[in-house]
MOPAC internal coordinates of N, CA, C and O (Angstrom, degrees):
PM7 1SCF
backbone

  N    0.0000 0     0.00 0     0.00 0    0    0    0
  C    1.4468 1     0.00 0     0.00 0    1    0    0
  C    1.5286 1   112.22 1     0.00 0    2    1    0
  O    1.2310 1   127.18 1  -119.97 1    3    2    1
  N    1.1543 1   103.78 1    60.03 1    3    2    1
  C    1.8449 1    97.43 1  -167.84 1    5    3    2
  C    1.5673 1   111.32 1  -115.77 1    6    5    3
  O    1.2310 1   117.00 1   -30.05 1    7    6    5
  N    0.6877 1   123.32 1   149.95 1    7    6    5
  C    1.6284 1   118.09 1   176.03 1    9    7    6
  C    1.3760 1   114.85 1   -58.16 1   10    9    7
  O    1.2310 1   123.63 1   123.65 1   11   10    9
  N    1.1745 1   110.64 1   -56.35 1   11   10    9
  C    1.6163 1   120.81 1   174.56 1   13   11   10
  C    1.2913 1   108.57 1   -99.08 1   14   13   11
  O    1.2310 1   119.35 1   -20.19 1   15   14   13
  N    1.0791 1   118.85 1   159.81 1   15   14   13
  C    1.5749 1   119.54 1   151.81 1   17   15   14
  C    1.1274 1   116.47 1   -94.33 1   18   17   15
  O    1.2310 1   116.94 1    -8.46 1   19   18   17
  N    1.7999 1   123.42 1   171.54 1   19   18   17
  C    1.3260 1   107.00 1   175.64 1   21   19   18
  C    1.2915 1   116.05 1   -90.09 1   22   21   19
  O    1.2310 1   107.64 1  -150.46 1   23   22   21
  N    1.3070 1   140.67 1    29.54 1   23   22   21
  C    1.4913 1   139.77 1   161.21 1   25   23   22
  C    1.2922 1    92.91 1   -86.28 1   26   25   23
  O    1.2310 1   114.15 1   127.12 1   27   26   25
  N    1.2488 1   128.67 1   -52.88 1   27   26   25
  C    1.5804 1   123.75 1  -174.50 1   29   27   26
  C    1.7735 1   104.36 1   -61.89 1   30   29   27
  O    1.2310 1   116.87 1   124.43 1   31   30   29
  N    0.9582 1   123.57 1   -55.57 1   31   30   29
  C    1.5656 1   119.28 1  -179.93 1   33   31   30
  C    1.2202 1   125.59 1   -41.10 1   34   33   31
  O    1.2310 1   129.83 1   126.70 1   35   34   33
  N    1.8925 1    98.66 1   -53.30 1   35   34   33
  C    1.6715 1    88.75 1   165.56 1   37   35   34
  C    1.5296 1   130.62 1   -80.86 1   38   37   35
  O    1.2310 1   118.97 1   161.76 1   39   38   37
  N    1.1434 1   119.58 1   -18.24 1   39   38   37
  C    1.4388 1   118.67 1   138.59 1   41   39   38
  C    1.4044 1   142.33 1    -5.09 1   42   41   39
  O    1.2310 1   135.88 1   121.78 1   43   42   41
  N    1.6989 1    86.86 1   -58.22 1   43   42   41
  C    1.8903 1   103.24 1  -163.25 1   45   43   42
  C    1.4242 1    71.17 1   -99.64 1   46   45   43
  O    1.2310 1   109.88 1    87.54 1   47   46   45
  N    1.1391 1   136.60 1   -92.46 1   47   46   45
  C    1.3639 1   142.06 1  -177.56 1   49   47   46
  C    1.6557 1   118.61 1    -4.25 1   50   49   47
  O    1.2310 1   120.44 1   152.42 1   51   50   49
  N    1.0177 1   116.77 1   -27.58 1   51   50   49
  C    2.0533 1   132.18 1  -176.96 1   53   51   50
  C    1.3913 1    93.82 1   -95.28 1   54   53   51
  O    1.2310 1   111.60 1   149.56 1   55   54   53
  N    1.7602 1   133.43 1   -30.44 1   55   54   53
  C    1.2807 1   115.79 1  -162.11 1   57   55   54
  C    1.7880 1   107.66 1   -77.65 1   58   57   55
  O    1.2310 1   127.46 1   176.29 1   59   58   57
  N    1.3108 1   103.24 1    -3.71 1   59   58   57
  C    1.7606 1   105.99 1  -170.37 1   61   59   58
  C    1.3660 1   101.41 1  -116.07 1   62   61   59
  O    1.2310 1   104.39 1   146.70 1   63   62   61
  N    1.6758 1   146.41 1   -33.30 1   63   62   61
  C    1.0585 1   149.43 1  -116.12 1   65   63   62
  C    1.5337 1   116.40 1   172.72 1   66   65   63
  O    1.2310 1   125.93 1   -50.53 1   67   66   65
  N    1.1896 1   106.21 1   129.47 1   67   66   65
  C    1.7261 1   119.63 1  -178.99 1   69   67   66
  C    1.2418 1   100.07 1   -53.10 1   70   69   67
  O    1.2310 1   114.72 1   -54.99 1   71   70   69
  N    1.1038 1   127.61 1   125.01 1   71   70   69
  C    1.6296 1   116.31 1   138.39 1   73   71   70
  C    1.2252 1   113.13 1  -103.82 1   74   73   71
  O    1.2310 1   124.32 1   -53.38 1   75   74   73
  N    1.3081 1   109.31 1   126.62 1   75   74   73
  C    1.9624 1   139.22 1   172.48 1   77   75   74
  C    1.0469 1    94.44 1   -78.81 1   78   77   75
  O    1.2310 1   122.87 1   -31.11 1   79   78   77
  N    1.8583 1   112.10 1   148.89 1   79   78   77
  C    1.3430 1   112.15 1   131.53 1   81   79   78
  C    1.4583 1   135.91 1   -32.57 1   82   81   79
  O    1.2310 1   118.68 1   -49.28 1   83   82   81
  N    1.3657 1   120.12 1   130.72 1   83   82   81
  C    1.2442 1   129.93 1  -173.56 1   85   83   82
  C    1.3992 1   110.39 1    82.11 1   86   85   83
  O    1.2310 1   111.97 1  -160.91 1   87   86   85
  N    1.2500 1   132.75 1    19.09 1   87   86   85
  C    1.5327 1   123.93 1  -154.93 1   89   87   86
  C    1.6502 1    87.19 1  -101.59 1   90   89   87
  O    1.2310 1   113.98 1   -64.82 1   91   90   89
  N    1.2202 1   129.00 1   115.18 1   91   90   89
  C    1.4027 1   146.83 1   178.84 1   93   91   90
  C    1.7922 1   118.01 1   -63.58 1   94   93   91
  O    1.2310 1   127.74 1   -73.69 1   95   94   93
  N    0.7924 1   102.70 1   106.31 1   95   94   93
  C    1.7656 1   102.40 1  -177.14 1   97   95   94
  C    1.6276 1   123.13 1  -103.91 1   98   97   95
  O    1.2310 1   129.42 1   -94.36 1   99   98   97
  N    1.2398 1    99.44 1    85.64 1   99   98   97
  C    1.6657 1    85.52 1  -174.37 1  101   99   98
  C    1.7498 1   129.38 1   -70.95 1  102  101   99
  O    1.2310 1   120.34 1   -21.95 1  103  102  101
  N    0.9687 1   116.95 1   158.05 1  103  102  101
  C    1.7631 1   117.04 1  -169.37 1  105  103  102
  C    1.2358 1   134.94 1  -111.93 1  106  105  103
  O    1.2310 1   135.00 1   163.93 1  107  106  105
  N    1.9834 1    88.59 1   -16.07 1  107  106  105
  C    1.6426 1   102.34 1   176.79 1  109  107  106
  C    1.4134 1    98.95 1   104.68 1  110  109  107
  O    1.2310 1   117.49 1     6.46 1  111  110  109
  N    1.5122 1   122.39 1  -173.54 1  111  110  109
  C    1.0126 1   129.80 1  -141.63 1  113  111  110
  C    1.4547 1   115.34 1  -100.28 1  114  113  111
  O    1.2310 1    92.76 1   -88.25 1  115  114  113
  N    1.1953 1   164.12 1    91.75 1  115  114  113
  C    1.7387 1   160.21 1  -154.25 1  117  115  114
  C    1.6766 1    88.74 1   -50.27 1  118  117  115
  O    1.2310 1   134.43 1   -18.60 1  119  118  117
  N    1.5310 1    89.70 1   161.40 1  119  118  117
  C    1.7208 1   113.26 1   166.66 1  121  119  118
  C    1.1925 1    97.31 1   -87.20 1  122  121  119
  O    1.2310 1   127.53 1   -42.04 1  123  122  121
  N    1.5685 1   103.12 1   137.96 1  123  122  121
  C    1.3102 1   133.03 1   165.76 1  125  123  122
  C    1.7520 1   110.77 1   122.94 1  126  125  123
  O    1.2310 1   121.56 1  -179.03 1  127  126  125
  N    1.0933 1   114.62 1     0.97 1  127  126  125
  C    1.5389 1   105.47 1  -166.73 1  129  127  126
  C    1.8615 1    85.95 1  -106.89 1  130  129  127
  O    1.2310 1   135.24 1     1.78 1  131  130  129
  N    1.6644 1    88.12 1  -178.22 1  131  130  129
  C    1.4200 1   109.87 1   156.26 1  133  131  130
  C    1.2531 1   112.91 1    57.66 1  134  133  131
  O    1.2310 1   106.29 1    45.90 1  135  134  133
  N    1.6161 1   143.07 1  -134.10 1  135  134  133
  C    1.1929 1   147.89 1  -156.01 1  137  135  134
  C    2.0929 1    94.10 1   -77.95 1  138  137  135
  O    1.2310 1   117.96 1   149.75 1  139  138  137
  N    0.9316 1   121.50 1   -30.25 1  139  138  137
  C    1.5468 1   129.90 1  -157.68 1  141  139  138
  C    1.4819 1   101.91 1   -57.23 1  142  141  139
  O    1.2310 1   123.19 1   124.91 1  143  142  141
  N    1.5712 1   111.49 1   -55.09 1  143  142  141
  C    1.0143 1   133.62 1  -170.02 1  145  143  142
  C    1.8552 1   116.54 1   -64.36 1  146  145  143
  O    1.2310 1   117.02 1   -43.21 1  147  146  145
  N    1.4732 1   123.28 1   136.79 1  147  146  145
  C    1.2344 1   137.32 1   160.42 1  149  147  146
  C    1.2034 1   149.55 1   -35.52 1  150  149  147
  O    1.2310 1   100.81 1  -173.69 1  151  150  149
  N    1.4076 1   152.46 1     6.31 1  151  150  149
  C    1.9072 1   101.38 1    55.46 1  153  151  150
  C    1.4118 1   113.07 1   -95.39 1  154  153  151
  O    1.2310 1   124.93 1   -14.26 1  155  154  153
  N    1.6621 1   108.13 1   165.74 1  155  154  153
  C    1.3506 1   106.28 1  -167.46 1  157  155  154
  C    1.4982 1   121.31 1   -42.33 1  158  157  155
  O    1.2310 1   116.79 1    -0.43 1  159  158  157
  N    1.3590 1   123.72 1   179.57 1  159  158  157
  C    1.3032 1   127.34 1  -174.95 1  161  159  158
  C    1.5419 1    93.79 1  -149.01 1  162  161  159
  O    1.2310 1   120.54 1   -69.38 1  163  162  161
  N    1.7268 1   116.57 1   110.62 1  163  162  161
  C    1.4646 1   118.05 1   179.88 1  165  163  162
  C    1.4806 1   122.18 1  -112.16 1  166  165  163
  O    1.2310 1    95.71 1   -50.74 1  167  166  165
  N    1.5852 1   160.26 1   129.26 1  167  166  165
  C    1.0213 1   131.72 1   130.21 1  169  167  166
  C    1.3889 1   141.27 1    18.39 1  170  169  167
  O    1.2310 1   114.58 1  -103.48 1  171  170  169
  N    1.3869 1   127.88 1    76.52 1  171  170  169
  C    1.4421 1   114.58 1  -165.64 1  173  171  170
  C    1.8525 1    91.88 1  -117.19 1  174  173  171
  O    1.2310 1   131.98 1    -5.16 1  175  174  173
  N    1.6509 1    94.47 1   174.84 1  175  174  173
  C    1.6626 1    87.86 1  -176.65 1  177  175  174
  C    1.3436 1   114.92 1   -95.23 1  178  177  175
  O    1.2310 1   119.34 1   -28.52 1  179  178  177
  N    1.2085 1   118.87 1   151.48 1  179  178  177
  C    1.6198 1   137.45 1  -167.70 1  181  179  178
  C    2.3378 1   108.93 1    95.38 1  182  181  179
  O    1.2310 1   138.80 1  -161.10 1  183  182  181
  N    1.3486 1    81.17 1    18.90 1  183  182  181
  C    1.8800 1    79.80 1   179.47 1  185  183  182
  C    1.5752 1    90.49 1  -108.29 1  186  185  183
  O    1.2310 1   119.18 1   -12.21 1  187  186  185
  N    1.4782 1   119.17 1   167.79 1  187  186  185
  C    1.0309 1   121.85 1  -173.64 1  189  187  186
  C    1.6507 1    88.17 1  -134.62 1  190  189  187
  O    1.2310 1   128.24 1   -26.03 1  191  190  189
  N    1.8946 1   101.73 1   153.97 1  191  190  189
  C    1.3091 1   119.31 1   159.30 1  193  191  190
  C    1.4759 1   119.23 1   -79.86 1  194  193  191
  O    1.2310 1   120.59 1   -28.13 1  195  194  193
  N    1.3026 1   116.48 1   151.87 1  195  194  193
  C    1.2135 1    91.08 1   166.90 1  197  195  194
  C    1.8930 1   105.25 1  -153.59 1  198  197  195
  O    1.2310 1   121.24 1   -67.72 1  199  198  197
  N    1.0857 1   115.24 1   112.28 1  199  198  197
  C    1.6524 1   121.48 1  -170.81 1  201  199  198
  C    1.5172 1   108.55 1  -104.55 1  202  201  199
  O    1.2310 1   126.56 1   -57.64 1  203  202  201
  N    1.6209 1   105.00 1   122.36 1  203  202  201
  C    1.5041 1    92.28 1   156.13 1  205  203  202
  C    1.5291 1   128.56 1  -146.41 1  206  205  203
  O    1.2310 1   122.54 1    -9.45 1  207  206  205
  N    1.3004 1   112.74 1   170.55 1  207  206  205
  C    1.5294 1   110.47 1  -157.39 1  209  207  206
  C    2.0254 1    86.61 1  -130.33 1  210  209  207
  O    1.2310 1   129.85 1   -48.81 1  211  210  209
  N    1.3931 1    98.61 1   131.19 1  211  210  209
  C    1.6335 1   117.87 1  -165.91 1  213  211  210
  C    1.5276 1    93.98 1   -75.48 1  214  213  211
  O    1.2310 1   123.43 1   -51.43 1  215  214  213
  N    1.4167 1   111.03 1   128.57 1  215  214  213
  C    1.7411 1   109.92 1  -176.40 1  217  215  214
  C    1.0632 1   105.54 1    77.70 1  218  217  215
  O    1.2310 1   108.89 1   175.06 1  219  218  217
  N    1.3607 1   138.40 1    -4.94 1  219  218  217
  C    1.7324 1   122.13 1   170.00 1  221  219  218
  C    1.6271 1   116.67 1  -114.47 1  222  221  219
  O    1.2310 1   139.30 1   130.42 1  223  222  221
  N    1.3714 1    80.18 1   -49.58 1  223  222  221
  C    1.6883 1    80.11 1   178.71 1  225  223  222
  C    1.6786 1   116.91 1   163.07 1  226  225  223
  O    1.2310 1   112.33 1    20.01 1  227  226  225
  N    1.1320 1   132.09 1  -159.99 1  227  226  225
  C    1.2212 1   154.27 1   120.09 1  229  227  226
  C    1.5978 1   163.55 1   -74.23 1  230  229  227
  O    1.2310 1   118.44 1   -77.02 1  231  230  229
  N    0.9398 1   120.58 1   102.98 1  231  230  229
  C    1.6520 1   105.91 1  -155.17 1  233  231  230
  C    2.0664 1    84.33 1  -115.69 1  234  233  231
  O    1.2310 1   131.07 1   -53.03 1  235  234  233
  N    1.6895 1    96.24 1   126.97 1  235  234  233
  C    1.7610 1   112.22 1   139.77 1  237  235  234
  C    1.1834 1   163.05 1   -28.68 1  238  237  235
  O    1.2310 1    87.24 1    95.28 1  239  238  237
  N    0.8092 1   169.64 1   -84.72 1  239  238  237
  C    1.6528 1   159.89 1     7.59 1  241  239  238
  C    1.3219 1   102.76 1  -144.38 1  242  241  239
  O    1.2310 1   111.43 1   -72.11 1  243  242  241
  N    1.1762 1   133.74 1   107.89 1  243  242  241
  C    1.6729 1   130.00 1   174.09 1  245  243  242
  C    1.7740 1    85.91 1   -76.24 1  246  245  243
  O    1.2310 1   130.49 1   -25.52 1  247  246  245
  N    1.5528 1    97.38 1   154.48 1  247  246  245
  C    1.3454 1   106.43 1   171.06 1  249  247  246
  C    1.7957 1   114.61 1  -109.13 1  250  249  247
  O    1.2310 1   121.79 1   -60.26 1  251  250  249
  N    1.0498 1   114.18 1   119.74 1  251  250  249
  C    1.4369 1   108.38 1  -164.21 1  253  251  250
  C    1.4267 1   107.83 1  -133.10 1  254  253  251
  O    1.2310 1   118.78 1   -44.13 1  255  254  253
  N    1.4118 1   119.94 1   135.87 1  255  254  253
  C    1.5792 1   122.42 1  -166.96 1  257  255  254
  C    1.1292 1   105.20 1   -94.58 1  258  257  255
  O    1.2310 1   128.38 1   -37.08 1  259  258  257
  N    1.6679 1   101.47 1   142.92 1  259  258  257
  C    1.3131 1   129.01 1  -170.15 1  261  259  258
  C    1.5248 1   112.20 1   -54.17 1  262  261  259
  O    1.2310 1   107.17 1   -58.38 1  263  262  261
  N    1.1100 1   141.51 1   121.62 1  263  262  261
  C    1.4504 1   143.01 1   154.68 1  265  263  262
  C    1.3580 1   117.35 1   -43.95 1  266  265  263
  O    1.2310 1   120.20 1   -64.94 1  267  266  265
  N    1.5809 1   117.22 1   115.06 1  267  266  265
  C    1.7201 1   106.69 1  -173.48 1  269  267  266
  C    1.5405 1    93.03 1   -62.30 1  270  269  267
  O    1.2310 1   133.63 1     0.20 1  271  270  269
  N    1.6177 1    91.25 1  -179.80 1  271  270  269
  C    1.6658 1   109.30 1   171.97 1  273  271  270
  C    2.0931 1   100.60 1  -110.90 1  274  273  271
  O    1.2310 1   124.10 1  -134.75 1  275  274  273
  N    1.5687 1   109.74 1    45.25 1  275  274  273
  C    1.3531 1    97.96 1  -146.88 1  277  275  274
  C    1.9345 1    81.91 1   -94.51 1  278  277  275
  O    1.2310 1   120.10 1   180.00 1  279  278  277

């Protein structure tokens, strides 16, 4: 369900900028998460991200809320 595909992305994406091997392209978010879902399902702080790519690795992200400026 994507707007583009990724043949089209790297496409538009090659007309400005090298892409290398290994050069990571993100796409945004799959259907089914987040607001879509029954009741919603949001990002809150103390959850962690967690992405991975087979043979490369793992990457983190604790999610942590912004400190007002109040």
């Amino acid at each position: 369900n994507m707007i583009f595909d990724v043949p089209e992305l790297i496409r538009f994406l090659s007309e400005g900028t090298t892409l290398l091997p290994g050069t990571v392209i993100m796409t945004g978010t799959p259907p089914g998460v987040g607001f879509a879902r029954k009741p919603p399902v949001f990002l809150k702080h103390g959850d962690e991200v967690v992405i991975e790519i087979e043979g490369i690795g793992r990457l983190r992200n604790p999610v942590i809320e912004e400190k007002s400026s109040k």
